[in-house]
C-alpha atoms as a printed R data frame, in Angstrom:
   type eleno elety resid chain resno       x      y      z
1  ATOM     1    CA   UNK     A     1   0.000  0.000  0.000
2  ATOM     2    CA   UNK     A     2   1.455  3.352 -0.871
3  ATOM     3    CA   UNK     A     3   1.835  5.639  1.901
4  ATOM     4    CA   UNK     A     4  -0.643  8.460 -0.410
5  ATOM     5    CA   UNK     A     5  -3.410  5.358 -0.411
6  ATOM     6    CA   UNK     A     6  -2.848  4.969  3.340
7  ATOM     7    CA   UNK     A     7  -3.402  8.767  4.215
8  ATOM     8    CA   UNK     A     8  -6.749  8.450  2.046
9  ATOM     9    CA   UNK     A     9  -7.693  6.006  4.162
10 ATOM    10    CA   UNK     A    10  -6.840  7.507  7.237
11 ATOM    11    CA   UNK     A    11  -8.552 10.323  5.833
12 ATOM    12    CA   UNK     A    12 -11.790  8.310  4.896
13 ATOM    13    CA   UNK     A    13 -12.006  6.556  8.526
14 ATOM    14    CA   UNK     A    14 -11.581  9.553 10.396
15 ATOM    15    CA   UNK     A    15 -14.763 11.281  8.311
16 ATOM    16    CA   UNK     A    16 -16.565  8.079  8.804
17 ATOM    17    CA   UNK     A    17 -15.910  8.498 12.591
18 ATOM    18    CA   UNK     A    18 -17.005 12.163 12.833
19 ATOM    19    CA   UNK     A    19 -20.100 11.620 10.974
20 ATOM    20    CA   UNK     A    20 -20.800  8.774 13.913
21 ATOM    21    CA   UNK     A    21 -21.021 11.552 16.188
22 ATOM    22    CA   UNK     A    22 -22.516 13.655 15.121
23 ATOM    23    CA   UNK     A    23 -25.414 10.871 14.638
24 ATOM    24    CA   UNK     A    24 -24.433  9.678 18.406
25 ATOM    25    CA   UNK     A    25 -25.529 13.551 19.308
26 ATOM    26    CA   UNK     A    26 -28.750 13.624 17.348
27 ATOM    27    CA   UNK     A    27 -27.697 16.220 15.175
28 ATOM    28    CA   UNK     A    28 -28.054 14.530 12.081
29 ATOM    29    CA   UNK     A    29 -31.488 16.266 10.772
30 ATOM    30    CA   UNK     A    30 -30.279 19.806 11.095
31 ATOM    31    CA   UNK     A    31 -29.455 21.609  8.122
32 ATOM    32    CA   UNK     A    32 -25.925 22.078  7.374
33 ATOM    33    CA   UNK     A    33 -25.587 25.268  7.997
34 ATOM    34    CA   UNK     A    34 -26.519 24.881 11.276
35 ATOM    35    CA   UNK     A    35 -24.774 22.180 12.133
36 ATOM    36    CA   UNK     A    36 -21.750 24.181 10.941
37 ATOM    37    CA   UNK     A    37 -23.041 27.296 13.210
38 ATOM    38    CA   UNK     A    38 -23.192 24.788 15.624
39 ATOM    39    CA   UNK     A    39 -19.690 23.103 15.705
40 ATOM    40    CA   UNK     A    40 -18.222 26.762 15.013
41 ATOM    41    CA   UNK     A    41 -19.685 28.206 18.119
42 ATOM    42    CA   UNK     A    42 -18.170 24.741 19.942
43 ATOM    43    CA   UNK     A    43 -15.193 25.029 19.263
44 ATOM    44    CA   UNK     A    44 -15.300 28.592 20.183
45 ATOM    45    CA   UNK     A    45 -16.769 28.175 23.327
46 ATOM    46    CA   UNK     A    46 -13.788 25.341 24.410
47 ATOM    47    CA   UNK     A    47 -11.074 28.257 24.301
48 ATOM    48    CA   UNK     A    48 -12.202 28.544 27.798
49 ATOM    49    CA   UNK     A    49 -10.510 25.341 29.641
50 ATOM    50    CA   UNK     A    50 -13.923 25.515 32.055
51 ATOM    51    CA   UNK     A    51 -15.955 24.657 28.810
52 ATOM    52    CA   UNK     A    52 -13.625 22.343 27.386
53 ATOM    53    CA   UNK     A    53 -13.634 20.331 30.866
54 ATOM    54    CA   UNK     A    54 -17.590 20.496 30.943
55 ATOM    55    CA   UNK     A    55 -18.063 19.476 27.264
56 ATOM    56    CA   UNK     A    56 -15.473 16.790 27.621
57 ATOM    57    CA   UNK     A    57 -17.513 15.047 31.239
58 ATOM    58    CA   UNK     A    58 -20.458 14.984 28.997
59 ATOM    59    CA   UNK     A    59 -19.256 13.250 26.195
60 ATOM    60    CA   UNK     A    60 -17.424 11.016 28.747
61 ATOM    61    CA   UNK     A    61 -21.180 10.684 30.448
62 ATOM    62    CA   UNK     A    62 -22.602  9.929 26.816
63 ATOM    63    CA   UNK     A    63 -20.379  6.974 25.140
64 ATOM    64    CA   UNK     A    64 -20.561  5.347 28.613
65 ATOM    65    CA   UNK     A    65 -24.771  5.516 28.076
């Protein structure tokens, strides 16, 4: 396997994984846009290590559901 074919794949599998989640959270029948509104304001919001701690004890919370 050439090491371009392997990052594809890598690529591919991570996508595949991120698309889980957002599934896992329900958010799979918003419209894109939102859903990108949503992630945006996320990832803003985890700048503060507070947030980032909180968000990551739920997620923790949810795979273990």
């Amino acid at each position: 396997m050439t090491k371009r074919h392997e990052e594809r794949r890598a690529d591919a599998y991570r996508k595949i994984q991120l698309g889980g989640l957002v599934i896992k959270a329900g958010l799979a029948d918003l419209p894109s846009n939102v859903l990108l509104g949503l992630l945006i304001e996320g990832r803003e919001r985890t700048r503060d290590p507070n947030v980032f701690e909180q968000f990551a004890r739920r997620g923790d919370k949810e795979f273990k559901a």
